[in-house]
C-alpha positions in Angstrom: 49.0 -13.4 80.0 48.0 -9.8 80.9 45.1 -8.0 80.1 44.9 -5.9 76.7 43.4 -2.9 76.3 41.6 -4.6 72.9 39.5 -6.7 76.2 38.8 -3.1 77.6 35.5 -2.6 75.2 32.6 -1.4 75.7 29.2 -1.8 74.4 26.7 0.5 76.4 27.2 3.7 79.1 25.2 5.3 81.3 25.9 8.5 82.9 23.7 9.3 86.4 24.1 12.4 88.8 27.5 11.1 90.4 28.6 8.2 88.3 29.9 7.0 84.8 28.8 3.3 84.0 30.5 1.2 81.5 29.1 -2.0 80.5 31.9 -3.9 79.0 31.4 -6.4 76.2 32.7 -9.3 78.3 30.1 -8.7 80.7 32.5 -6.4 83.1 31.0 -3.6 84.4 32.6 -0.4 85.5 31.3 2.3 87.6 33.5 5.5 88.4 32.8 8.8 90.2 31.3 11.5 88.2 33.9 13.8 89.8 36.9 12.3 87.7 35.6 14.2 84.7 34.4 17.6 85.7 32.9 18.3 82.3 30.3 16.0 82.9 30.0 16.2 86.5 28.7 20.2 85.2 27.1 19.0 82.4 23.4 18.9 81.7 21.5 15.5 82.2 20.7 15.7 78.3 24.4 16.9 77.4 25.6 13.6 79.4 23.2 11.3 77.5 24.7 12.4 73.9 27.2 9.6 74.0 28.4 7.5 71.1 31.1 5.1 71.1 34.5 5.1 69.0 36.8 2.9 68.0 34.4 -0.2 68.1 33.9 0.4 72.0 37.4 1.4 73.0 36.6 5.3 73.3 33.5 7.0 74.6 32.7 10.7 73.2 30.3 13.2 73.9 30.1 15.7 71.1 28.3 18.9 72.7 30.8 18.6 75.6 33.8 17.9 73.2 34.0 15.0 75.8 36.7 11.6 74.9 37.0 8.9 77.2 39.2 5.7 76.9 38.2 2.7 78.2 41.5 0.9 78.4 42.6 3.8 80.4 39.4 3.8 82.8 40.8 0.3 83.8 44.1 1.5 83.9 45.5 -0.3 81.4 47.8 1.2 78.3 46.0 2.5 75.1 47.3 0.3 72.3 
């Protein structure tokens, strides 16, 4: 059995200097370079902590920056 983007969820982020952290609710964690997503690599430290999640966890958006992010797809998997 493969893994499903409805595994891919997250429930908390944090965003540093150079990376984007994604605790997962199955107790994954995820860690990617800042420099995948320029907007937030420029953004302010305050702009990158306005984060709320979407879809119960399977999205990550950032309204001042008009920021989405999918989780499913930060793992490479398919968005179902």
């Amino acid at each position: 059995m493969g893994i499903s983007s409805l595994s891919a969820v997250a429930r908390s982020v944090q965003v540093t200097d150079d990376q984007l952290q994604v605790q997962l609710k199955d107790a994954r964690s995820l860690v990617v370079p800042l420099v995948w997503f320029p907007t937030l690599l420029h953004a302010t430290a305050l702009e990158r902590q306005e984060w709320r999640l979407m879809g119960g966890g399977l999205g990550i958006h950032w309204e001042m920056l008009d920021e989405d992010i999918s989780v499913p797809r930060l793992l490479g998997l398919p968005c179902e």
